[in-house]
C-alpha positions in Angstrom: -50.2 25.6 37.8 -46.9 25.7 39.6 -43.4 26.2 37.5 -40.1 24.1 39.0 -37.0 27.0 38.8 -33.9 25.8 38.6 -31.6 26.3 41.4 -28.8 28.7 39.9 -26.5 28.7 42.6 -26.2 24.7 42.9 -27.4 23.8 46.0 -30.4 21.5 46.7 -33.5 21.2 46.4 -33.7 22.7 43.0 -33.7 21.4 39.2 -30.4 20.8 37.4 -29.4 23.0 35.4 -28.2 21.1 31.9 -24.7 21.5 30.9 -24.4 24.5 28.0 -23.6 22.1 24.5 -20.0 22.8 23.2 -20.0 25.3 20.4 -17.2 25.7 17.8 -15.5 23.6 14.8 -15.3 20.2 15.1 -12.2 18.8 15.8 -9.7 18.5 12.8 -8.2 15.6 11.1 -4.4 15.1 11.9 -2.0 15.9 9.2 -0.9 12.1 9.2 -4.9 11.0 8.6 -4.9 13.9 5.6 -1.8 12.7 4.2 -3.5 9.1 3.7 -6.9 10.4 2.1 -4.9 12.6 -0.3 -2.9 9.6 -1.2 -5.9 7.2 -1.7 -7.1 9.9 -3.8 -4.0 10.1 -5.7 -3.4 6.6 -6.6 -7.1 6.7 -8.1 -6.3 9.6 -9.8 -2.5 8.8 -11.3 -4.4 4.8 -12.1 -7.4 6.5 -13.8 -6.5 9.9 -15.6 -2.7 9.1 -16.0 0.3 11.3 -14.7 0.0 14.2 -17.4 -3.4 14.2 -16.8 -3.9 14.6 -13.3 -3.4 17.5 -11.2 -3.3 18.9 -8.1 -6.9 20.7 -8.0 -8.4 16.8 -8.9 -6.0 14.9 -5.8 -7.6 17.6 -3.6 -10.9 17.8 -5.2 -11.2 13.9 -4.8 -9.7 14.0 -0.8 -12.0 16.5 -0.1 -9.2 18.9 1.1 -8.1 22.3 0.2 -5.6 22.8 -2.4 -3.7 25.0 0.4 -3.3 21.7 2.8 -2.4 20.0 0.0 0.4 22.1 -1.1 1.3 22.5 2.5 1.5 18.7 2.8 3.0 17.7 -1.0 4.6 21.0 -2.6 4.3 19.4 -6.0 3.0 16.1 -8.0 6.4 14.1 -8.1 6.1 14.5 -4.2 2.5 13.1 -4.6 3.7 10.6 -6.4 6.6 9.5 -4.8 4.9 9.3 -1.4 2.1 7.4 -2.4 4.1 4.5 -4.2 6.6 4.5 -0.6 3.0 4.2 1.7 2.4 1.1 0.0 5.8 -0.5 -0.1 6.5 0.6 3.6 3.5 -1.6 4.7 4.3 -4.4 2.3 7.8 -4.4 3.9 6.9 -4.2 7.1 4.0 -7.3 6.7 7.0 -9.8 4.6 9.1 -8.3 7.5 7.1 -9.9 10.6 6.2 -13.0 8.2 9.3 -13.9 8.1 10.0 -13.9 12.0 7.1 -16.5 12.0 7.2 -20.2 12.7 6.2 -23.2 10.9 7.0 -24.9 7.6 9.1 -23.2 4.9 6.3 -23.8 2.2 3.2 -22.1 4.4 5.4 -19.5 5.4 6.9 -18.7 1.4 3.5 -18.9 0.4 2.4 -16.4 2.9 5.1 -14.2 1.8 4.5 -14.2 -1.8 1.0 -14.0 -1.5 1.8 -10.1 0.3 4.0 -9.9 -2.8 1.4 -10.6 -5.7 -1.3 -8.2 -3.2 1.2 -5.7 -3.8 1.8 -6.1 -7.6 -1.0 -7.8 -9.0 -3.5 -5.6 -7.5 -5.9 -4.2 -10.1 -5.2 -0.9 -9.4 -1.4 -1.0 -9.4 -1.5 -2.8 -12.6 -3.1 0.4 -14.4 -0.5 2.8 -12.2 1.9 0.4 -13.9 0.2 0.7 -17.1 0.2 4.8 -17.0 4.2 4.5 -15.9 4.7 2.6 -19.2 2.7 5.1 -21.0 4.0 8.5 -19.6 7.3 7.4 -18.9 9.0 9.2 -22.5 7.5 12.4 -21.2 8.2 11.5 -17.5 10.8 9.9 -17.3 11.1 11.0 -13.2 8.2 8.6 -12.6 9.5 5.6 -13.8 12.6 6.0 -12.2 10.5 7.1 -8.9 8.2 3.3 -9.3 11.5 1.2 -10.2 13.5 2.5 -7.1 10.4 3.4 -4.7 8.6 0.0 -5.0 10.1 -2.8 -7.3 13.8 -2.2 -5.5 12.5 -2.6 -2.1 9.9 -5.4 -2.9 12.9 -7.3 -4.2 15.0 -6.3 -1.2 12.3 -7.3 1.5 12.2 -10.4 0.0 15.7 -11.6 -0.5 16.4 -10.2 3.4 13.2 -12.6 3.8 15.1 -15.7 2.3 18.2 -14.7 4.4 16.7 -15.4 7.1 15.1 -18.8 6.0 19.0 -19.5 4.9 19.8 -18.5 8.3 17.4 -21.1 10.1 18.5 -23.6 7.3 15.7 -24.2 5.4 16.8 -23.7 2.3 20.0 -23.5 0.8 20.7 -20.6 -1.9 23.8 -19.3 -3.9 22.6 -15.9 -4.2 18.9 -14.5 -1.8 18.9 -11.4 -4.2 19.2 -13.4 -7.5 16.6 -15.8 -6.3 14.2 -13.0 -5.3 14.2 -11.2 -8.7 13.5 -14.8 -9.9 10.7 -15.7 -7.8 9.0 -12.2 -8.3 9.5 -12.7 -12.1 7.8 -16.2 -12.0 5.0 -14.9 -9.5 4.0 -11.9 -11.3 5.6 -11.4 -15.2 2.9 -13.4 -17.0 -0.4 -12.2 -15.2 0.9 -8.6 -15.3 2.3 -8.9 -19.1 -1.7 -10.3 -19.8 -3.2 -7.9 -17.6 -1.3 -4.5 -19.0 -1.9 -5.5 -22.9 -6.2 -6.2 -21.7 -5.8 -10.3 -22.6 -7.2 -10.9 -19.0 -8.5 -9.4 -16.4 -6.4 -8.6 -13.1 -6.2 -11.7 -11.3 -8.6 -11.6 -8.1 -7.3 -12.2 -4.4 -7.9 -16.4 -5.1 -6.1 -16.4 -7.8 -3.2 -14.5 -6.7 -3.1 -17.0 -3.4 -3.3 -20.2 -6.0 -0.4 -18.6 -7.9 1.8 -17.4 -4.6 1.3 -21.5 -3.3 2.3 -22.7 -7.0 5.4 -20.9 -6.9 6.8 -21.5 -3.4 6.3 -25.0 -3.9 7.9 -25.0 -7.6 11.2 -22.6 -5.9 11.6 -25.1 -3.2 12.1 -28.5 -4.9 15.2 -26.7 -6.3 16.2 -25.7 -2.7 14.8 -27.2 0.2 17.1 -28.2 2.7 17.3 -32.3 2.9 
């Protein structure tokens, strides 16, 4: 029986010969793609364990990183912490901030917006980050501070620069957009957090936020809907 050589110098009438496979680490996640794991691990950590409890060997235990990249990346816990409560407000800001460019009627597009509103702070999982705040909060006083400014400040802000612009278009007519704000997030979310934080109910699901979002845009606008 006959063997088939391959043709080592290329040219025809030989086999092929196959490529060599690549040898060597695979490629590596980008720091930006390592910064999110670590803080989806984090926010599971800080709403499970609590602040006090949680350290930096469990966020990088949990993200499957190295506690050398995650020191490299977040020196510290406050910076953990502070950077994981901005992630989420930046991309609730950014979502009221194109919802409020949209078209259409005043109600739909309120509704819309408050619905991003009670995703943000009705979530399941931010309630018992909330609930941990209230808790550690005498011992850490940083982290409350960090929660108020980092995420209830600039939900309040995105949403009163959100009723500007509905002012602006003249659909509603307001004596104050940041006054109103604080008062539509107070109706929207005080009563199923307040239930929610002292276990009388469980956190409202994604339904149930959207029912409660429609119920108060169209409650705000009888009060100041343009005629």
């Amino acid at each position: 029986m006959s063997t088939v050589k391959a043709d080592r110098t290329g040219g025809g009438g030989g086999v092929a010969r196959e490529a060599p496979r690549g040898r060597g680490r695979p490629q590596q996640r980008s720091d930006e793609e390592t910064r999110a794991i670590i803080l989806e691990a984090a926010r599971y950590e800080f709403s499970h364990t609590g602040y006090a409890a949680t350290g930096m060997e469990s966020v990088a235990r949990r993200a499957g990183v190295s506690t050398k990249t995650l020191y490299r990346l977040y020196p510290n816990k406050a910076v953990v912490f502070e950077a994981m409560v901005a992630g989420r407000i930046e991309m609730f800001v950014s979502i009221v901030k194109l919802r409020a460019c949209d078209g259409g009627d005043i109600e739909t597009a309120l509704t819309e917006a408050l619905t991003v509103c009670a995703d943000l702070m009705l979530d399941g999982e931010v309630i018992a980050l909330q609930r941990v705040i209230a808790g550690d909060s005498d011992k850490f006083p940083d982290i409350a501070e960090t929660f108020f400014h980092k995420a209830i400040t600039p939900t309040q802000t995105a949403l009163a620069n959100w009723l500007r612009v509905q002012q602006k278009r003249g659909t509603i007519v307001l004596d104050d957009a940041d006054t109103a704000a604080g008062m539509l997030l107070g109706m929207l979310a005080m009563q199923p957090l307040r239930a929610t934080m002292f276990g009388h109910q469980p956190a409202p699901t994604k339904e149930e936020r959207a029912e409660r979002a429609a119920t108060c845009a169209k409650l705000f606008l009888r009060g100041c809907r343009s005629q």
